[in-house]
Backbone of each chain as ProteinMPNN parsed JSONL, in Angstrom:
{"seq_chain_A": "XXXXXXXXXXXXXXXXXXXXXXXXXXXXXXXXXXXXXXXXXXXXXXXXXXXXXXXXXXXXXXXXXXXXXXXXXXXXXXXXXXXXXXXXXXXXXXXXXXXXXXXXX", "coords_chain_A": {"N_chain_A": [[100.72, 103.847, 85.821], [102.001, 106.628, 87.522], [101.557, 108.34, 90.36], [100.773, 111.363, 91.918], [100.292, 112.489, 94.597], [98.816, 113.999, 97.907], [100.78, 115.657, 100.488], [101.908, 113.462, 103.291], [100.168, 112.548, 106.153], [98.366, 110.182, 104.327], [95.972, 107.853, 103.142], [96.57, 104.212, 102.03], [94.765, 101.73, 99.854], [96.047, 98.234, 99.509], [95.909, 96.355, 96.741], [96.438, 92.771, 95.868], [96.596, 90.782, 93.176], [95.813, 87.434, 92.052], [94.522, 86.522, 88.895], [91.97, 84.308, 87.672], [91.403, 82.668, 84.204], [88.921, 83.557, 83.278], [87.872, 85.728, 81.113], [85.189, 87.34, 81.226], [83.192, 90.589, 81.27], [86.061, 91.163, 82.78], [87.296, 93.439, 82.261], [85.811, 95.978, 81.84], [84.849, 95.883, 84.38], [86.508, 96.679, 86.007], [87.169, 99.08, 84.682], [85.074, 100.253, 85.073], [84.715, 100.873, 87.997], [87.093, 102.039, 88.625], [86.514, 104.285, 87.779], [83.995, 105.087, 89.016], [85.097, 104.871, 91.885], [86.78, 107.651, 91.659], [84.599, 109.756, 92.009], [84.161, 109.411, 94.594], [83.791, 110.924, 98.05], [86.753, 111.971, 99.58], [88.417, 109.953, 97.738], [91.747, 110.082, 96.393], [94.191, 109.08, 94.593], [95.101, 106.276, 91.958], [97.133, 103.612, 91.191], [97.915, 100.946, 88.832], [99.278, 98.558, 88.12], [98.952, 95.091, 85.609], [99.769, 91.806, 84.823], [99.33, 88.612, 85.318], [99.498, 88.796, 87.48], [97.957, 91.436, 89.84], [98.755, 94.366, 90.711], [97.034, 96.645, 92.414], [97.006, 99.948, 93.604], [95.194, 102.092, 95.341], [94.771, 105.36, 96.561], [93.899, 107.435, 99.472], [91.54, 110.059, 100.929], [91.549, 109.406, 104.239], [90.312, 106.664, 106.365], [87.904, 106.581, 106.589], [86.855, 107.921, 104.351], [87.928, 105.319, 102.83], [86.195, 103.424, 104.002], [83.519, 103.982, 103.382], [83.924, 103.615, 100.877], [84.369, 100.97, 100.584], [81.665, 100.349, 101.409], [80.056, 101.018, 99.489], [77.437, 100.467, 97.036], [76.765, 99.291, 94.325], [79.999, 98.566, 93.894], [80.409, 96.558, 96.168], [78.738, 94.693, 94.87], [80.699, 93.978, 92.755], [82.702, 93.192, 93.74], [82.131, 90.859, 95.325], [81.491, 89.153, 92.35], [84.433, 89.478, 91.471], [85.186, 87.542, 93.398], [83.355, 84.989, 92.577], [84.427, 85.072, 89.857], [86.547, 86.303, 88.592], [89.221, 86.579, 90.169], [92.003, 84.234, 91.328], [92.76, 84.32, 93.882], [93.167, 86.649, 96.233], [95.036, 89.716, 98.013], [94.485, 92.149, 100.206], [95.572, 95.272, 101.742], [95.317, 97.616, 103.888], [96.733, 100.964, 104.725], [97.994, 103.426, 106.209], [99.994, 106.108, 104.775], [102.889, 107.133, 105.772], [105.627, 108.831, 105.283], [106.457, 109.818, 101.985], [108.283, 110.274, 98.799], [109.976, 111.779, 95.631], [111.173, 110.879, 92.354], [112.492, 112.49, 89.432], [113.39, 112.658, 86.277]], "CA_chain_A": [[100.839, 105.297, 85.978], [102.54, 107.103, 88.735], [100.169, 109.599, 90.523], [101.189, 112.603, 92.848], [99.925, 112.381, 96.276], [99.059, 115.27, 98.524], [101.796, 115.727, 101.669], [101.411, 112.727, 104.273], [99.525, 111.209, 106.045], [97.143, 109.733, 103.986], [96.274, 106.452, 103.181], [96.58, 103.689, 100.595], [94.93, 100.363, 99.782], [96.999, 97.611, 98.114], [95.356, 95.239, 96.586], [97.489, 92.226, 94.908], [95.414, 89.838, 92.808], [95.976, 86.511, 91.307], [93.6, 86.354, 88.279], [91.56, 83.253, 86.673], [91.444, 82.506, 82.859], [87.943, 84.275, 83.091], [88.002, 87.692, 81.562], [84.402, 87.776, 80.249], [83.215, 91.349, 81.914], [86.653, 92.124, 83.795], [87.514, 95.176, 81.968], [84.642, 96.414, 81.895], [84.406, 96.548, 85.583], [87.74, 97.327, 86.566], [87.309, 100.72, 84.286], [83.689, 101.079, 86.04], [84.886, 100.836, 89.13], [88.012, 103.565, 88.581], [85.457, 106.003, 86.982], [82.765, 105.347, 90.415], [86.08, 105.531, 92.827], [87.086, 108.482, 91.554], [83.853, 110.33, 92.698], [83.767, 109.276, 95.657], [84.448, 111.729, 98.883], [88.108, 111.582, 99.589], [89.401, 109.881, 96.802], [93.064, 110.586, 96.118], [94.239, 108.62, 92.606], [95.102, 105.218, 91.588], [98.357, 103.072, 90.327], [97.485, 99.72, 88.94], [99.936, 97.546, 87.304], [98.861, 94.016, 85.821], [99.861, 91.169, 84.24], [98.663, 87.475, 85.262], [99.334, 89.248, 88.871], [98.159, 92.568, 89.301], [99.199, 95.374, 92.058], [96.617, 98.068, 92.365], [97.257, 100.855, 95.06], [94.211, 103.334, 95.757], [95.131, 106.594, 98.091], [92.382, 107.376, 100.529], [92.181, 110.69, 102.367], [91.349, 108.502, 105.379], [90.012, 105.734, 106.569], [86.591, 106.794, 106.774], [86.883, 107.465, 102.596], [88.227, 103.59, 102.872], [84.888, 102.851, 104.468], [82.327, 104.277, 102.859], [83.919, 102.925, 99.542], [83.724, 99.653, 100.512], [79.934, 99.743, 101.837], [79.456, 101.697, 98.142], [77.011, 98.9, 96.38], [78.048, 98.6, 92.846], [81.555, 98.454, 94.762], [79.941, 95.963, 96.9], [78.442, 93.489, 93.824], [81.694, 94.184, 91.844], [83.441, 92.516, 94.349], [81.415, 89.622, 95.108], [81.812, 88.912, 91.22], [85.514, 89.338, 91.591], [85.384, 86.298, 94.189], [83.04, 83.931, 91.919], [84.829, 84.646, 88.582], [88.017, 87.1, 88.285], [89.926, 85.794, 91.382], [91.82, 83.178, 92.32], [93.688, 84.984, 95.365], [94.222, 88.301, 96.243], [95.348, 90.146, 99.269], [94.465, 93.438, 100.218], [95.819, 95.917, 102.365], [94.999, 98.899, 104.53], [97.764, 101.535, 105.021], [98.211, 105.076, 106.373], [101.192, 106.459, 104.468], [103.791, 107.933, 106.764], [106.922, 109.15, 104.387], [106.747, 109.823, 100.564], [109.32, 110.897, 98.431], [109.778, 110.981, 94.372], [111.795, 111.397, 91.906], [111.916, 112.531, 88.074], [114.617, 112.972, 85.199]], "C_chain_A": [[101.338, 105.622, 87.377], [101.665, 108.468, 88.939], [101.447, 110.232, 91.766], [99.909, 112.597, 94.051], [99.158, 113.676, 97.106], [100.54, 115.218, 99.864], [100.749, 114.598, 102.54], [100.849, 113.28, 105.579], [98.606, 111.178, 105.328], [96.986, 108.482, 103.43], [95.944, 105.559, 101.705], [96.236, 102.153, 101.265], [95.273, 99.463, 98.679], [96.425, 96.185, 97.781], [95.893, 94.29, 95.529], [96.69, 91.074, 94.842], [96.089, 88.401, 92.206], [94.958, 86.392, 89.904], [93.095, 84.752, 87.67], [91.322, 83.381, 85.38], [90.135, 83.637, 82.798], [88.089, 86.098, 82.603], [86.26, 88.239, 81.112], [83.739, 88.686, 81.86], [84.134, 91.858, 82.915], [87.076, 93.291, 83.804], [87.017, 96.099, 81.92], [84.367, 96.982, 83.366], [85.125, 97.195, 86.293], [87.798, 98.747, 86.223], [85.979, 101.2, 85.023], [84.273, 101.576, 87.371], [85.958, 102.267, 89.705], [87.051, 104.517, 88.582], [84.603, 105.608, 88.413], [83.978, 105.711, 91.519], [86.002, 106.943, 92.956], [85.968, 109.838, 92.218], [83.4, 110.484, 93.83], [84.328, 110.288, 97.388], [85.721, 111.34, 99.522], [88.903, 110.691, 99.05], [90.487, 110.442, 96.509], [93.321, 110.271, 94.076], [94.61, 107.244, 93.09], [96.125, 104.978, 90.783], [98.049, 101.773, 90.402], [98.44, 98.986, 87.996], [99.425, 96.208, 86.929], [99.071, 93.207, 84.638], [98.62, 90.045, 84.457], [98.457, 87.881, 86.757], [99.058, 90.955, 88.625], [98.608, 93.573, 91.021], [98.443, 96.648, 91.807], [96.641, 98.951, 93.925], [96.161, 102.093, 94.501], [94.758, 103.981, 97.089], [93.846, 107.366, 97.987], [92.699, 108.889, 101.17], [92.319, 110.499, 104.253], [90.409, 107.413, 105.561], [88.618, 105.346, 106.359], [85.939, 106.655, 104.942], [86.727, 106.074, 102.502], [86.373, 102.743, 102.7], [83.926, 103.126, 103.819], [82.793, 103.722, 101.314], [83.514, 101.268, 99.238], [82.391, 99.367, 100.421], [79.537, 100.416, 100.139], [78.444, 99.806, 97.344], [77.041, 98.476, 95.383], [79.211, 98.531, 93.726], [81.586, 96.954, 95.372], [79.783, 94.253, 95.774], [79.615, 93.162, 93.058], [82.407, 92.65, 92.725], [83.274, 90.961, 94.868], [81.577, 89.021, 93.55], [83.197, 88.635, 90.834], [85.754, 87.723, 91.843], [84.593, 85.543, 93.281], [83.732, 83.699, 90.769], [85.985, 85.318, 87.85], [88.974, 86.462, 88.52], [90.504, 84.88, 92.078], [92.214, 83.057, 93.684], [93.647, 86.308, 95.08], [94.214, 88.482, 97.764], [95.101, 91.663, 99.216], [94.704, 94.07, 101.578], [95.435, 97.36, 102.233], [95.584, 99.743, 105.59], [97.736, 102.9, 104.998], [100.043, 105.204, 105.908], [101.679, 107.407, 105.055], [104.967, 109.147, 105.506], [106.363, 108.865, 102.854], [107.966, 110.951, 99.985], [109.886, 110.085, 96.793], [110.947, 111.884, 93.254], [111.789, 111.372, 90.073], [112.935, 113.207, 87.266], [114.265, 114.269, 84.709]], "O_chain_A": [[101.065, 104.873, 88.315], [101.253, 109.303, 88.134], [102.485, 109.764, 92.233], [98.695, 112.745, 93.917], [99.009, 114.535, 96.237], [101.259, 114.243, 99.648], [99.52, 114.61, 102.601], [101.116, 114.418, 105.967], [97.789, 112.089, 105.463], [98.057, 107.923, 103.193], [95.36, 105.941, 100.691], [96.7, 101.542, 102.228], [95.043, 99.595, 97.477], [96.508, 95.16, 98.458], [95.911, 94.699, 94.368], [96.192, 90.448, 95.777], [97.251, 88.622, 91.864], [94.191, 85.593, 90.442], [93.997, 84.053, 87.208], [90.887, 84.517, 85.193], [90.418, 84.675, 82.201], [88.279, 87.139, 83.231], [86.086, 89.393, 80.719], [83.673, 88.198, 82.988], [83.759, 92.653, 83.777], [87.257, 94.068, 84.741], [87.614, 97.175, 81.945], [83.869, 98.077, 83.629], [84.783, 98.081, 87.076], [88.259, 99.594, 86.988], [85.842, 102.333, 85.484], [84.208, 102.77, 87.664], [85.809, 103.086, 90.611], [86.898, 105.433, 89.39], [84.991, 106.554, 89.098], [83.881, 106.813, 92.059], [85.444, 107.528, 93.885], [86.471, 110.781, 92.829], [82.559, 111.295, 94.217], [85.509, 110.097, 97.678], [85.705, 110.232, 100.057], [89.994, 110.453, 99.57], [90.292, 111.634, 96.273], [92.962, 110.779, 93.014], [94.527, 106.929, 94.277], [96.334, 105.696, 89.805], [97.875, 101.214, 91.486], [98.008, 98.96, 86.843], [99.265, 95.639, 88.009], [98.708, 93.622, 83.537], [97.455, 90.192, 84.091], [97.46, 87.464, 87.347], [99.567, 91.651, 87.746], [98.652, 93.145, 92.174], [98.928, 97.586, 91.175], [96.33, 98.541, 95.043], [96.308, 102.805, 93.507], [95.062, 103.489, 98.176], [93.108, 107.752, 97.081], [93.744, 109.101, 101.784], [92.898, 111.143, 105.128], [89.588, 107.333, 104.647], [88.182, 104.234, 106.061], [85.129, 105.889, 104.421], [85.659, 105.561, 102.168], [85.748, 102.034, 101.911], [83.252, 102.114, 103.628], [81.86, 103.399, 100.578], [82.878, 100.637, 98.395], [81.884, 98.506, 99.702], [78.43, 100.05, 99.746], [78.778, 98.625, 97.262], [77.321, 97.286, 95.236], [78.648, 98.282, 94.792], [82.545, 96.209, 95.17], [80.399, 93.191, 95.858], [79.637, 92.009, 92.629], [82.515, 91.484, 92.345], [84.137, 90.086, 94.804], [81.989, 87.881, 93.763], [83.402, 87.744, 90.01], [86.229, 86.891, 91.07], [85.536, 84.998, 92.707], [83.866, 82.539, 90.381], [86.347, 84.987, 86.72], [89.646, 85.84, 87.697], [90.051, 84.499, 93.158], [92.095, 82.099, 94.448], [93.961, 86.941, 94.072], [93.65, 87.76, 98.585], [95.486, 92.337, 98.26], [94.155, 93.559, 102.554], [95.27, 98.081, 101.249], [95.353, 99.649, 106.796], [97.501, 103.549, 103.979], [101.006, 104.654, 106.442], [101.15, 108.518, 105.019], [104.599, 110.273, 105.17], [105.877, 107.769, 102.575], [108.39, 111.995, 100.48], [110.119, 108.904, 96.536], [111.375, 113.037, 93.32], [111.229, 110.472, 89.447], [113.315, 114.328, 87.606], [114.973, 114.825, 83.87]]}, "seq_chain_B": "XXXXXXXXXXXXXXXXXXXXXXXXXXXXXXXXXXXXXXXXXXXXXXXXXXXXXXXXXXXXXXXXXXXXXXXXXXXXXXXXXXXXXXXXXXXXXXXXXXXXXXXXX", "coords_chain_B": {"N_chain_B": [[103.317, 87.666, 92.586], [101.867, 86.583, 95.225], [101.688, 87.358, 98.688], [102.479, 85.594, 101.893], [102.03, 87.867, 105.051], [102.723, 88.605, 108.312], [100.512, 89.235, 111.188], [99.138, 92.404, 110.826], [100.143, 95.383, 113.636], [102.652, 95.964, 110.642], [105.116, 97.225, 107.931], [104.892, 98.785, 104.745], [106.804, 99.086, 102.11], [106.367, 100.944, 99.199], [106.857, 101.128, 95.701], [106.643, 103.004, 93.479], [107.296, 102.743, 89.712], [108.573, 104.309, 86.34], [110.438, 103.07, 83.533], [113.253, 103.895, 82.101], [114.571, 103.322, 78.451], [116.633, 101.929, 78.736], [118.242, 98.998, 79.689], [120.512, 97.384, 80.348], [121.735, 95.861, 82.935], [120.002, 95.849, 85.052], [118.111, 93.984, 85.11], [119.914, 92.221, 86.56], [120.215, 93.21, 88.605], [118.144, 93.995, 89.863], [117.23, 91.378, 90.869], [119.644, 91.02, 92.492], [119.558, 92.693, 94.293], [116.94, 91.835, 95.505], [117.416, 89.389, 96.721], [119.394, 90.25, 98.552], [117.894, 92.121, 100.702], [116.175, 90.022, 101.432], [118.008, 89.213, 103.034], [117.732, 91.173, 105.181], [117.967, 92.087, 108.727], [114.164, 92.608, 110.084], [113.247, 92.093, 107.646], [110.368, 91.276, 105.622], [109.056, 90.092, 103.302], [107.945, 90.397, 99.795], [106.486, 91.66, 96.521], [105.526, 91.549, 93.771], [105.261, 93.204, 90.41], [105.701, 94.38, 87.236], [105.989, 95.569, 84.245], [106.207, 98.52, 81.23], [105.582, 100.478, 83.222], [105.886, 100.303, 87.002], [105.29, 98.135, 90.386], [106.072, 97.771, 92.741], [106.107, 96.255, 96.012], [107.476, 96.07, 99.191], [107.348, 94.521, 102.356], [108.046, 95.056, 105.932], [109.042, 94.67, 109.057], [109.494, 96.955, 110.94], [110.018, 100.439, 111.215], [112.485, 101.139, 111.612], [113.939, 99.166, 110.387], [113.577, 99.595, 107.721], [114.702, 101.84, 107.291], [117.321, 100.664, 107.952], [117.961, 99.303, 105.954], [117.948, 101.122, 104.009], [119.823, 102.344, 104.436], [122.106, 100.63, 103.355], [124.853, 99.354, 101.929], [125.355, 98.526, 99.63], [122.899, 98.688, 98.352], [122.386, 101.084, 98.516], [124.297, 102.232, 96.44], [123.156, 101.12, 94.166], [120.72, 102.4, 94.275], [121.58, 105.18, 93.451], [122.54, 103.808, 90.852], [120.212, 103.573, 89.753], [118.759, 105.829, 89.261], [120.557, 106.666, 87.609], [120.18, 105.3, 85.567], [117.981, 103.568, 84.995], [115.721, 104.431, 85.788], [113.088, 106.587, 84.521], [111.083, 107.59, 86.277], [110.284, 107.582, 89.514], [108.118, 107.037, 92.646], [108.044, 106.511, 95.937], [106.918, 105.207, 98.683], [106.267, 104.598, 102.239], [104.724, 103.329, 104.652], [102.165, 102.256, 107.016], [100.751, 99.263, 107.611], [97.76, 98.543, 108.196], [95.557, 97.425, 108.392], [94.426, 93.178, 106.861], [93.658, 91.47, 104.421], [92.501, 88.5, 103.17], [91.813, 86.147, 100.066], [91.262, 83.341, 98.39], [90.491, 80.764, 96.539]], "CA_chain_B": [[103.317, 86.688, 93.388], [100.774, 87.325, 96.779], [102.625, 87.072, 99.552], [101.275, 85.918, 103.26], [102.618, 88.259, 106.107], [101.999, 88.379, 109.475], [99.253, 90.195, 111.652], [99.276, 94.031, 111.45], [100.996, 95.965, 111.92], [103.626, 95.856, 110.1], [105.672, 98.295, 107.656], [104.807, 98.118, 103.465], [107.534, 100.26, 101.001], [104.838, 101.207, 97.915], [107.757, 101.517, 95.293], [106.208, 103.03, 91.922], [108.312, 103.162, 88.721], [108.286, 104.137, 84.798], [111.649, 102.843, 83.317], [113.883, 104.345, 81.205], [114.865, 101.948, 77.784], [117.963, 100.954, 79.312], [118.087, 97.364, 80.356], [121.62, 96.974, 80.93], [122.407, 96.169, 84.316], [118.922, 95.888, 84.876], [117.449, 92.633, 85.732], [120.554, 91.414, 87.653], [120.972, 94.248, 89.954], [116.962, 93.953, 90.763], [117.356, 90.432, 91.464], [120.962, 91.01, 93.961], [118.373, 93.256, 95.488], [115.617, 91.241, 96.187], [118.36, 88.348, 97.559], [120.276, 91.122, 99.525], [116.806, 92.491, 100.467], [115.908, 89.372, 102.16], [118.99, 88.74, 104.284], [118.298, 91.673, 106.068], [116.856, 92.271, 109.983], [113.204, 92.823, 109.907], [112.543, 91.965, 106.433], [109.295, 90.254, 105.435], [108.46, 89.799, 102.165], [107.854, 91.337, 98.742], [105.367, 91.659, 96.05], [106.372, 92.681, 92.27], [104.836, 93.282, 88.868], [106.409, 95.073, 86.294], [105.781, 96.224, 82.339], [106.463, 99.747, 81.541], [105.495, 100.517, 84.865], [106.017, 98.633, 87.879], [104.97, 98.702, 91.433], [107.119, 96.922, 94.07], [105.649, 96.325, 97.814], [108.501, 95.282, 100.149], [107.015, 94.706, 103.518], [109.405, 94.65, 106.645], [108.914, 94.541, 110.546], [109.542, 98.442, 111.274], [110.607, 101.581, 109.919], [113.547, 101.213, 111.564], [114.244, 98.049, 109.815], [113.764, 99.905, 106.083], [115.215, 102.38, 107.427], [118.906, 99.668, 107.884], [117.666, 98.578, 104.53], [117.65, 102.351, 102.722], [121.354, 103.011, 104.737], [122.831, 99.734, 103.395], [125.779, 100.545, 101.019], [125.067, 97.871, 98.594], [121.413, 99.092, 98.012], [122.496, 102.763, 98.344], [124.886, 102.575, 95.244], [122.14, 100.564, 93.013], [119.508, 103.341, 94.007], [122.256, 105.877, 92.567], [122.654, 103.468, 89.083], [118.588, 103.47, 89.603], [118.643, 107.301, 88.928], [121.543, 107.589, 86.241], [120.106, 105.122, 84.239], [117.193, 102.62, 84.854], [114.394, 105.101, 86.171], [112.664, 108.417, 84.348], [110.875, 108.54, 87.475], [109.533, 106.989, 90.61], [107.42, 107.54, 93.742], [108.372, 105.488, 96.807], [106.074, 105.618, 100.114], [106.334, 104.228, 103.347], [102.968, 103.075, 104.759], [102.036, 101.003, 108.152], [100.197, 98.181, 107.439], [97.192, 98.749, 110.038], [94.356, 95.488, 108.499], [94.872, 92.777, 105.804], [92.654, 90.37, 104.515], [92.501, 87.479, 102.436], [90.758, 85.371, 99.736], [91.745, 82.276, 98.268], [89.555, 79.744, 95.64]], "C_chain_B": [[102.743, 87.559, 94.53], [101.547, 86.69, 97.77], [101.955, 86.792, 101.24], [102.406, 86.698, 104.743], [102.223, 88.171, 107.189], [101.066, 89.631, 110.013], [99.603, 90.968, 111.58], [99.536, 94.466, 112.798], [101.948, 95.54, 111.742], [104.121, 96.888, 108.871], [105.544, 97.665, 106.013], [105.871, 99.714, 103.132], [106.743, 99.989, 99.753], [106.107, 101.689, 96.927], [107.454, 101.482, 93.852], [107.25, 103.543, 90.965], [107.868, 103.223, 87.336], [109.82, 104.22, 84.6], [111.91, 103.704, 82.416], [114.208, 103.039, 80.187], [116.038, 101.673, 77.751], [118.128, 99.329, 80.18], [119.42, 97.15, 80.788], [122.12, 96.821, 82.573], [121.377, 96.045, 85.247], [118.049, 95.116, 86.244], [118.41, 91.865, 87.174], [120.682, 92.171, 89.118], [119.604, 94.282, 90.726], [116.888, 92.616, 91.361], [118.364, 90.558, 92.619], [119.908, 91.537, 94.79], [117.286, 92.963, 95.826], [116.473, 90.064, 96.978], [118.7, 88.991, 98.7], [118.573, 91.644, 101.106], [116.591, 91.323, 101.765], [116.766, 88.956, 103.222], [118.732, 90.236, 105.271], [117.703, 91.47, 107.635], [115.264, 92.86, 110.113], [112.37, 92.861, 108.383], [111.618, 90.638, 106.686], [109.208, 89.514, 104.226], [108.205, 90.776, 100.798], [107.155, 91.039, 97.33], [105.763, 92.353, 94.611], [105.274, 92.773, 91.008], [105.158, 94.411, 88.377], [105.854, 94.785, 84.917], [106.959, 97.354, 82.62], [106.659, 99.889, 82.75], [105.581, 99.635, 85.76], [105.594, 99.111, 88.978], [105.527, 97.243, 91.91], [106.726, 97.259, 95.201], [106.709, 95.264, 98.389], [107.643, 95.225, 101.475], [108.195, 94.152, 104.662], [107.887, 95.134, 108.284], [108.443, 95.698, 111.46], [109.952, 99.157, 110.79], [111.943, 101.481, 110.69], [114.373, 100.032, 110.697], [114.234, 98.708, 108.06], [114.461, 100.61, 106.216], [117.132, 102.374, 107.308], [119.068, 99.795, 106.658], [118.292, 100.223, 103.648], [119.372, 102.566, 102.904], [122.248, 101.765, 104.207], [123.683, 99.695, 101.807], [125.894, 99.73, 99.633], [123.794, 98.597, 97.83], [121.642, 100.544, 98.001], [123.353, 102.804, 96.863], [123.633, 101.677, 94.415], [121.38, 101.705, 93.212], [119.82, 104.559, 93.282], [122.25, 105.118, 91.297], [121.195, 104.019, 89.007], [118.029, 104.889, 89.097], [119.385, 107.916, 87.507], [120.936, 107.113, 85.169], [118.792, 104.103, 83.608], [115.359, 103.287, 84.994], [113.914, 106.836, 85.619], [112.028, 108.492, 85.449], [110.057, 107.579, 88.325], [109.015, 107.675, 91.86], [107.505, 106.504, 94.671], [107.258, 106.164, 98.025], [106.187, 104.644, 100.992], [104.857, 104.477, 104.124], [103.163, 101.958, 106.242], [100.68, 100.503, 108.074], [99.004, 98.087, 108.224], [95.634, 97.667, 109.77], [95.115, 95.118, 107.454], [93.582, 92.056, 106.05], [92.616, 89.724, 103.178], [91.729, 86.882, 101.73], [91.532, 84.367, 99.059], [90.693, 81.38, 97.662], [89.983, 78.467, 96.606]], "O_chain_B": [[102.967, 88.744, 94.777], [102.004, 85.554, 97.641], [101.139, 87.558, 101.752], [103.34, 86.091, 105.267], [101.155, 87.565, 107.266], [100.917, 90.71, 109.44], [100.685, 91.023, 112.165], [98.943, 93.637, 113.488], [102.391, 94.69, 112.515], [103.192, 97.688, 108.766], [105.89, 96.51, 105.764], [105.795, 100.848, 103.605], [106.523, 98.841, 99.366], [106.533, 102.782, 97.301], [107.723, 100.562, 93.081], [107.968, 104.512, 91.213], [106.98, 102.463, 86.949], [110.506, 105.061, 85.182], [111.001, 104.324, 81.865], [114.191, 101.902, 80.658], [116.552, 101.163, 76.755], [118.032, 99.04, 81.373], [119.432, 96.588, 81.883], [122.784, 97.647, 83.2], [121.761, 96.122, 86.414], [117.644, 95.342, 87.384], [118.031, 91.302, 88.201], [121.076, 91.833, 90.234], [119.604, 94.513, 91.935], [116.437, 92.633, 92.506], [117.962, 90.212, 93.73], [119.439, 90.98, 95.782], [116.573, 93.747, 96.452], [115.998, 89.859, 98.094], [118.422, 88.508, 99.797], [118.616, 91.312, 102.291], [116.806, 91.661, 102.929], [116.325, 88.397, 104.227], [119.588, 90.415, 106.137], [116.873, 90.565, 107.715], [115.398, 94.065, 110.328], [111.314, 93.414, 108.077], [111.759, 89.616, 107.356], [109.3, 88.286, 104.238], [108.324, 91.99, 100.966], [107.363, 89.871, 97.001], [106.216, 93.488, 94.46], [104.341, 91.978, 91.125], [104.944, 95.455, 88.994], [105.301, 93.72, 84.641], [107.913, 97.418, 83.395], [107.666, 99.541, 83.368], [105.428, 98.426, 85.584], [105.397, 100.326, 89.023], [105.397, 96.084, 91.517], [106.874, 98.419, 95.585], [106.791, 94.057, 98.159], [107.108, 96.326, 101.596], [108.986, 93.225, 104.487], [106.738, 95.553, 108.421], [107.558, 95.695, 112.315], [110.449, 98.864, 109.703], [112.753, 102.021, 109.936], [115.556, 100.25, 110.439], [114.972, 98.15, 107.248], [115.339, 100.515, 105.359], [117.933, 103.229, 106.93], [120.076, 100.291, 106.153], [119.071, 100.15, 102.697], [120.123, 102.85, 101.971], [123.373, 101.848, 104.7], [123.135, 99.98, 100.743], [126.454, 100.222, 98.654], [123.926, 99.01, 96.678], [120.857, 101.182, 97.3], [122.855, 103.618, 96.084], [123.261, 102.666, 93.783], [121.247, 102.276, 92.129], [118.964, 105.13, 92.605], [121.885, 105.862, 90.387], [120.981, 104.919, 88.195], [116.917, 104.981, 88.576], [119.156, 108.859, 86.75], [120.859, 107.712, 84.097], [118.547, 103.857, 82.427], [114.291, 102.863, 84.552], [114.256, 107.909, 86.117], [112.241, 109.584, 85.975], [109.214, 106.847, 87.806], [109.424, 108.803, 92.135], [107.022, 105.442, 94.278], [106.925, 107.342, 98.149], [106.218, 103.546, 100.436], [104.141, 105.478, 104.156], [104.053, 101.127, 106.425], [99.667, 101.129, 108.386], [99.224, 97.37, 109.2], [94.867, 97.275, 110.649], [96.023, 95.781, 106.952], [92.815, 91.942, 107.006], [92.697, 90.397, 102.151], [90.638, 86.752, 102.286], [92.737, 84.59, 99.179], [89.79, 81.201, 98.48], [89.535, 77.343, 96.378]]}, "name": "protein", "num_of_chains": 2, "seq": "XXXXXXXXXXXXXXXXXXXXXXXXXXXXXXXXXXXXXXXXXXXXXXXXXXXXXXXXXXXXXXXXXXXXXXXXXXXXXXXXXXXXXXXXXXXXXXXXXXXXXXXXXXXXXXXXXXXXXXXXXXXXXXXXXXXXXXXXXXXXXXXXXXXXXXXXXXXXXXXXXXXXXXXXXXXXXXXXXXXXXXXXXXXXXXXXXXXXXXXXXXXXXXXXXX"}
């Protein structure tokens, strides 16, 4: 899905996964985890593409949002679970978006 | 594919798309541009998954360096086909890179 933004700056983290054969509980948490995001103070939206690799981008209204999502503790266990049995790599990044600009038929 | 860049910062292009069902012209012209892409000055690296939707993270050096990249007359006529005939609609953003962090089995 392609989401709409507010006007910059605001920020986005990109998180690009490798997955393991394991899927028993990943869908499950991946949709928990959207649905608890989403409530969280300065939440923006969410674009997640994935195959065997996946590319999810969360927009933050700042950094501080960032932070307090992480320390969130379902958020917290999710992720730990990730690393024993989702995961076999990922990378994640933490980015204040300067410039946007979109376009639509 | 996860890609390893170097220390922050550094400059990510967040390049979200939903295709149109035109394939012609398609695949080869995203490949010239991931070749082209890499020859330029301050390019890093780049990060893909595609379906329907896709999300493409280029990361480069500086914004003046995407900036070469956006004015470069190869990549300026593909981003015109990219409009007539490959994309109902995308959202591109420009983001500086400001932590990363890693996991690895």
């Amino acid at each position: 899905m392609i989401v709409i933004t507010p006007k910059p700056p605001y920020y986005a983290v990109i998180f690009s996964t490798l997955r393991t054969d394991i899927d028993e509980g990943y869908i499950e948490t991946a949709h928990r985890m959207e649905t608890l995001a989403q409530k969280q103070k300065g939440y923006l939206r969410i674009e997640s593409v994935r195959n065997e690799f996946g590319i999810t981008v969360s927009y933050w209204k700042s950094l501080e949002a960032i932070q307090r999502w992480k320390n969130n503790i379902e958020h917290t266990l999710a992720r730990k679970k990730g690393k024993e049995l989702w995961y076999k790599k990922y990378q994640l990044r933490i980015c204040k978006v300067e410039y946007d600009y979109g376009f639509e038929k």
